[in-house]
C-alpha positions as CSV (number, residue, x, y, z in Angstrom):
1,X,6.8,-4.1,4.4
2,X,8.9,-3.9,7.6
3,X,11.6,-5.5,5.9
4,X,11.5,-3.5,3.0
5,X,12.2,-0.5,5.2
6,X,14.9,-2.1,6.8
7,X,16.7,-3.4,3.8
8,X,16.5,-0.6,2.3
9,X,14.8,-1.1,-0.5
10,X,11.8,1.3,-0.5
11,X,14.7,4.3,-0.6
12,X,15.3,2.5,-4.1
13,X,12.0,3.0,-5.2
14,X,12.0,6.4,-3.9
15,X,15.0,7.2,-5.7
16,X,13.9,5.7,-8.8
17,X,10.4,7.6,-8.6
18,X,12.4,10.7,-8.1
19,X,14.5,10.2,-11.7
20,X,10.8,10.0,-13.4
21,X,9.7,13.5,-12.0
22,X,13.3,15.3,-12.4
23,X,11.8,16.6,-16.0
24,X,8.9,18.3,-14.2
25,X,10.7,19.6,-11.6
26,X,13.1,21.1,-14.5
27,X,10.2,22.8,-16.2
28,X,8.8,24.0,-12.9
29,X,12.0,25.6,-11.9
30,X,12.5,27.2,-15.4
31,X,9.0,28.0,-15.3
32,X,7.6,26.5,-18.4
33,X,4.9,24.7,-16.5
34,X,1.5,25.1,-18.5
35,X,-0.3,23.0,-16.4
36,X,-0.8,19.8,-18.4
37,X,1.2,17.4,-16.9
38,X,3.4,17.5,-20.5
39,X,6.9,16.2,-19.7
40,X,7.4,15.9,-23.2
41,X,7.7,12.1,-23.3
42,X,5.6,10.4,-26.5
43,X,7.5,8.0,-28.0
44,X,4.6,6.8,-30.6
45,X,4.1,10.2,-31.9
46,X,0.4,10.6,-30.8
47,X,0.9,14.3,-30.5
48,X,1.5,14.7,-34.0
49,X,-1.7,15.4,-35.3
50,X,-3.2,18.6,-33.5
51,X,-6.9,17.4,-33.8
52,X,-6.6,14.0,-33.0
53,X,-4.4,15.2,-29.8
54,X,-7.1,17.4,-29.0
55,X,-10.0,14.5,-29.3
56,X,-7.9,12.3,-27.0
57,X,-7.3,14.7,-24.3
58,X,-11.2,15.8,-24.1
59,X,-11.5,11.7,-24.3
60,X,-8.9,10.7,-21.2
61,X,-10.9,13.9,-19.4
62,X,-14.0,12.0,-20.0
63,X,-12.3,8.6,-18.9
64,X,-11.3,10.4,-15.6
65,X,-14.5,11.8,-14.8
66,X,-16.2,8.7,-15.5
67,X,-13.8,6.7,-13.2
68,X,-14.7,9.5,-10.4
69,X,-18.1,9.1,-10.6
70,X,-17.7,4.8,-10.4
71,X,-15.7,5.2,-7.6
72,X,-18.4,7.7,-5.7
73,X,-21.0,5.0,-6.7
74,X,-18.6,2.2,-5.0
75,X,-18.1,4.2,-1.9
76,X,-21.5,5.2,-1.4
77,X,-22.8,1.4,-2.2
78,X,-20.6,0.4,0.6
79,X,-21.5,2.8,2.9
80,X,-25.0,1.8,3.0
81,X,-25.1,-1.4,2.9
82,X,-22.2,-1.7,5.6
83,X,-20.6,-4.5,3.2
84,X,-17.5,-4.3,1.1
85,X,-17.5,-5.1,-2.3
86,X,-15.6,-8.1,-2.7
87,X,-18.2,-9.4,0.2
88,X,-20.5,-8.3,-2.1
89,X,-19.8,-9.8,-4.6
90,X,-18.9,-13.2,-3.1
91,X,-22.4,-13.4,-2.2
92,X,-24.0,-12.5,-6.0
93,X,-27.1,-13.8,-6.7
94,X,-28.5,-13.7,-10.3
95,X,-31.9,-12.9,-11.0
């Protein structure tokens, strides 16, 4: 990490991170921001089809919400028990 810095490399990444938002930040300066996330960017054409479109987005919501909730489980596992998970895990018994 510490050499990263130094080299220079992480202003690389930064830079490079930078080129994928600068269609966002162009919508949010002309104001066209509908607050979707949409930079425009489907290269399979999955958009083409309003109610399929529509199904997937209530379906990634889903996925999202889901992952939430896993992740509250993990945290809250770890937290009582006082053990990490791959600990955990390393120490699996079947039943």
């Amino acid at each position: 990490h510490d050499a990263a810095i130094k080299s220079g490399a992480l202003w690389q990444v930064l830079f490079f991170i930078g080129l994928l938002e600068l269609p966002f930040l162009l919508k949010l300066a002309n104001g066209t921001v509908d607050g979707t996330g949409d930079i425009g960017f489907d290269p399979l054409g999955l958009k083409n089809d309003p109610e399929t479109f529509a199904r997937r987005q209530v379906t990634e919501v889903k996925n999202g919400r889901l992952a939430m909730i896993a992740f509250g489980g993990l945290l809250h596992q770890q937290l009582l028990t006082k053990t990490g998970t791959l600990a955990q895990l390393s120490n699996f018994q079947p039943i």
